[in-house]
C-alpha positions in Angstrom: -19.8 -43.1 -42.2 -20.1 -43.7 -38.9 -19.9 -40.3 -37.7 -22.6 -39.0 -40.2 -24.8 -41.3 -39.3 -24.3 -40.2 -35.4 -24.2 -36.5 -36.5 -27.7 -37.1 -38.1 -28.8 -39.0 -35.0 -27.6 -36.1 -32.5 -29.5 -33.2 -34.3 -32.5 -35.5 -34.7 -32.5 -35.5 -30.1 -32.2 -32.2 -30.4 -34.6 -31.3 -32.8 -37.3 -33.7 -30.7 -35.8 -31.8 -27.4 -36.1 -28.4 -28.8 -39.9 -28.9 -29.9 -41.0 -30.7 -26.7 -39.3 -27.6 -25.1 -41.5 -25.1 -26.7 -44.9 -27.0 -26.8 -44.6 -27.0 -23.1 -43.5 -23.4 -23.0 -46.8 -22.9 -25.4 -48.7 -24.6 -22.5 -47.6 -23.1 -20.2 -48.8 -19.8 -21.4 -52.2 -21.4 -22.4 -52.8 -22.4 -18.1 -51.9 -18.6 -17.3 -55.0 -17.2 -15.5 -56.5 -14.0 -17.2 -56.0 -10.0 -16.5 -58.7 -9.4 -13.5 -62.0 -8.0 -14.8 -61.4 -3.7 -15.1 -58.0 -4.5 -15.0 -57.0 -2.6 -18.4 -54.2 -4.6 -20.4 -50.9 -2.4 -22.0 -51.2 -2.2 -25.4 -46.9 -1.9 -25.1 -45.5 -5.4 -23.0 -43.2 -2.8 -21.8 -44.8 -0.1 -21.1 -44.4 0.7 -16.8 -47.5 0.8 -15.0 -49.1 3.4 -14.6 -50.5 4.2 -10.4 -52.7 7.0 -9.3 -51.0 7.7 -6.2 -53.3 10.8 -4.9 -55.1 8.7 -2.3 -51.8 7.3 -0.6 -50.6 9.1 2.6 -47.0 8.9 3.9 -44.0 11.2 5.0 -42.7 13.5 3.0 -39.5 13.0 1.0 -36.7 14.5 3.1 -35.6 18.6 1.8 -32.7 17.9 -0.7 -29.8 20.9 0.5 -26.7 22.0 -1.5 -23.6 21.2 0.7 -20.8 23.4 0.7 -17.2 21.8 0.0 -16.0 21.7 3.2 -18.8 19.9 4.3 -18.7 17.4 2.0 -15.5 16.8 2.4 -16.0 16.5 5.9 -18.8 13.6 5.4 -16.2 12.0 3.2 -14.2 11.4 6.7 -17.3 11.0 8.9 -18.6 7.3 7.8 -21.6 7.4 10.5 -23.1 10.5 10.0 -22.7 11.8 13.8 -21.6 15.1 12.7 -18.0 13.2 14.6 -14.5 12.0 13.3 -13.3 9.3 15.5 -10.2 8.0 14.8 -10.9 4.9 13.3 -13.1 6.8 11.0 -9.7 9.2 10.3 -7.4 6.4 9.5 -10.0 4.1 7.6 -10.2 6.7 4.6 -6.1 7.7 4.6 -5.0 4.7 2.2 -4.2 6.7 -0.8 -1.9 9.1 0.8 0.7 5.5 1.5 2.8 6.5 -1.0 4.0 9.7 0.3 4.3 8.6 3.9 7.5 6.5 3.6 9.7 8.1 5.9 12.8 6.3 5.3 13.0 6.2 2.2 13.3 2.7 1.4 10.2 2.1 -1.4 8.3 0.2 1.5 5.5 2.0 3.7 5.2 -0.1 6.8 1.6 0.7 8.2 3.6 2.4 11.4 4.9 4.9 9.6 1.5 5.8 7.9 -0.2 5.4 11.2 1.5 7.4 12.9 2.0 10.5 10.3 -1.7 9.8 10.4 -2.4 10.0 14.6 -0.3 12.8 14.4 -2.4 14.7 11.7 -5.2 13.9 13.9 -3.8 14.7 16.9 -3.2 18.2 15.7 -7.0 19.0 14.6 -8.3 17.5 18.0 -8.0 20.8 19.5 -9.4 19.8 22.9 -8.2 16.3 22.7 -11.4 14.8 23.1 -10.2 12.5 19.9 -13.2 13.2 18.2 -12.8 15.7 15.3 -16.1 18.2 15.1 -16.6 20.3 12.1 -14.9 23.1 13.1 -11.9 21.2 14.6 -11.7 19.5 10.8 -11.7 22.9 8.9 -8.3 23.6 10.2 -7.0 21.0 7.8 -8.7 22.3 5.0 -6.0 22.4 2.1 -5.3 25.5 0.4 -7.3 26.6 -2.5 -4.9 25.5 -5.9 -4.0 28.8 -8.2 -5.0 28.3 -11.9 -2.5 29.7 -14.2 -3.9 32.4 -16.6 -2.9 32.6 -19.9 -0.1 34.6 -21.1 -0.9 35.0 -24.7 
């Protein structure tokens, strides 16, 4: 018995909470100041407002350009955008080749042997050891192009 009667009591609090909650929401949006005057109202709460944009002056959006594959894969190395590879920037983006670095063999890829399979790749497309990679330095390690089978029906 006793429970009911404290069931009943606990939905009565929530009832009372639940319509204080929403008169005061109710007030809320009674104290909300109106549209300014030859502002027009949306007929559509969610329609996106609408701007006439002709008398704004700024720059101009920047030339979108079609990069070619090398060069994108180049910016994949080149973090900063200084047309560079350091070798920081080199080493930072090698983590998914760990698993094919461990040279002896024992299932465990200590980060000197990746580093140093690594410096080594690097030091080998630094052509003028400057250790800084430019463009054309980085196309030497271009990987070959993969041959698709054709079909042999």
């Amino acid at each position: 018995m006793n429970r009911i009667l404290l069931g009943a009591f606990g939905a009565l609090v929530l009832a009372t909470i639940a319509l204080f909650w929403m008169q005061g929401r109710a007030q809320v949006e009674e104290a909300a100041p109106p549209p300014e005057p030859g502002e027009e109202v949306a007929a559509d709460s969610d329609a996106l407002p609408q701007v006439d944009a002709s008398g704004m002056r700024g720059p101009a959006p920047p030339e979108a350009s079609e990069l070619s594959r090398e060069q994108r894969r180049f910016f994949r190395y080149d973090r900063n955008r200084d047309l560079k590879i350091s070798r920081n920037e080199m080493l930072s983006t090698r983590t998914a080749a760990f698993r094919r670095l461990d040279t002896d063999g024992n299932n465990l890829l200590t980060f000197e042997e990746w580093a140093i399979s690594t410096s080594n790749r690097f030091d080998g497309m630094d052509a003028d050891g400057d250790d800084e990679l430019t463009q054309a330095e980085f196309a030497t390690s271009r990987p070959s192009p993969r041959s698709t089978q054709s079909c042999s029906c």
